[in-house]
C-alpha positions as CSV (number, residue, x, y, z in Angstrom):
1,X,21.4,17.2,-5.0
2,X,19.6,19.9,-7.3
3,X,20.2,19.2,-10.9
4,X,17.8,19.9,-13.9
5,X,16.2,16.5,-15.4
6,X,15.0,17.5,-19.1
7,X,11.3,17.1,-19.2
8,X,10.1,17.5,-16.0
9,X,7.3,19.6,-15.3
10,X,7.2,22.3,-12.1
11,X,6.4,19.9,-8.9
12,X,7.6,16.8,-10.3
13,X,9.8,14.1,-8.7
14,X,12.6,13.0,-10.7
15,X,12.8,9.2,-11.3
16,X,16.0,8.9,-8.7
17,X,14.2,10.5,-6.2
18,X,10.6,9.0,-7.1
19,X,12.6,5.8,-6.2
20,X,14.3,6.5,-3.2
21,X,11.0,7.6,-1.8
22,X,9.6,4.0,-3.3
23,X,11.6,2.4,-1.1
24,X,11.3,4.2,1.6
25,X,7.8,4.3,1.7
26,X,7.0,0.8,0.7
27,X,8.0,-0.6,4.3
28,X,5.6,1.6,5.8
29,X,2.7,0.5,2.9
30,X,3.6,-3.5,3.7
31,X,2.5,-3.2,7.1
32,X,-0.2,-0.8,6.7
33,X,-1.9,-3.6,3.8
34,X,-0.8,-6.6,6.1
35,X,-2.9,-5.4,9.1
36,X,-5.7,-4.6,6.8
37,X,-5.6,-8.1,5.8
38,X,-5.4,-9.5,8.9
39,X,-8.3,-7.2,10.2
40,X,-10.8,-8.7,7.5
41,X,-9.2,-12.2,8.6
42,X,-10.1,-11.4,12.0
43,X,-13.8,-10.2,11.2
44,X,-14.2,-13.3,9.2
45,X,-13.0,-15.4,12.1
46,X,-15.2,-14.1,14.8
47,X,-18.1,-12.3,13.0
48,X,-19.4,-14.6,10.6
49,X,-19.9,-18.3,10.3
50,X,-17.3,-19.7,8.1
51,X,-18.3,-22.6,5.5
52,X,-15.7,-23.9,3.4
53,X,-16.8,-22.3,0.6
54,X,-17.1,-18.7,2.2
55,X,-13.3,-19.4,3.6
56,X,-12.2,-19.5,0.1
57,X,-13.8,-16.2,-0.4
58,X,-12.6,-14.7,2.7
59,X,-8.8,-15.7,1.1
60,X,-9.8,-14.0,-1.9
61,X,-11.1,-10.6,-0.4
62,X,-8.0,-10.7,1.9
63,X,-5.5,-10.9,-0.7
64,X,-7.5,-7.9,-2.4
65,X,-7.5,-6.5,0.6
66,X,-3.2,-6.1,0.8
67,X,-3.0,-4.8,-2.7
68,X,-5.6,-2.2,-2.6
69,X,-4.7,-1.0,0.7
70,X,-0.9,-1.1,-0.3
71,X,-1.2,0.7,-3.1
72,X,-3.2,3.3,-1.3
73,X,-1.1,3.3,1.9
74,X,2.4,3.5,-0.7
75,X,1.2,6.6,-2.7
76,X,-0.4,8.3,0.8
77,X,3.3,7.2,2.1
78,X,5.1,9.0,-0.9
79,X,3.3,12.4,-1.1
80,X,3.5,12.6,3.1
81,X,7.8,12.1,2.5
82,X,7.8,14.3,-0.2
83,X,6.1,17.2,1.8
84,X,8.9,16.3,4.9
């Protein structure tokens, strides 16, 4: 429901709601950042010849892949729910 939460600024999204949308969202964000992942996986697979020492890296930049691209996809994710 409506009630007034002291300190909130105009536009704001109280911290109940800012994590009910959290959880909604972060489904959404997983799957988004997994099949970014995978799509680097899948470039280093077939596009470039792998040594063991570049697979290593490929692991790394994967991995950095699903966290940037999660918390990119999770806030997109929030502000699109908050606007619906």
């Amino acid at each position: 429901g409506e009630r007034r939460v002291p300190g909130l600024t105009w536009g704001d999204v109280c911290p109940d709601c800012l994590g009910g949308l959290h959880r909604r969202a972060s489904p959404v964000a997983r799957r988004i950042s997994l099949f970014a992942a995978l799509l680097v996986v899948a470039y280093a697979w077939w596009g470039i010849t792998l040594t063991p020492a570049s697979r290593v890296w490929v692991a790394g930049v994967a991995i950095g892949t699903y966290f940037v691209v999660r918390k990119i996809a999770t806030a997109i994710a929030i502000e699109v729910m908050r606007k619906s």
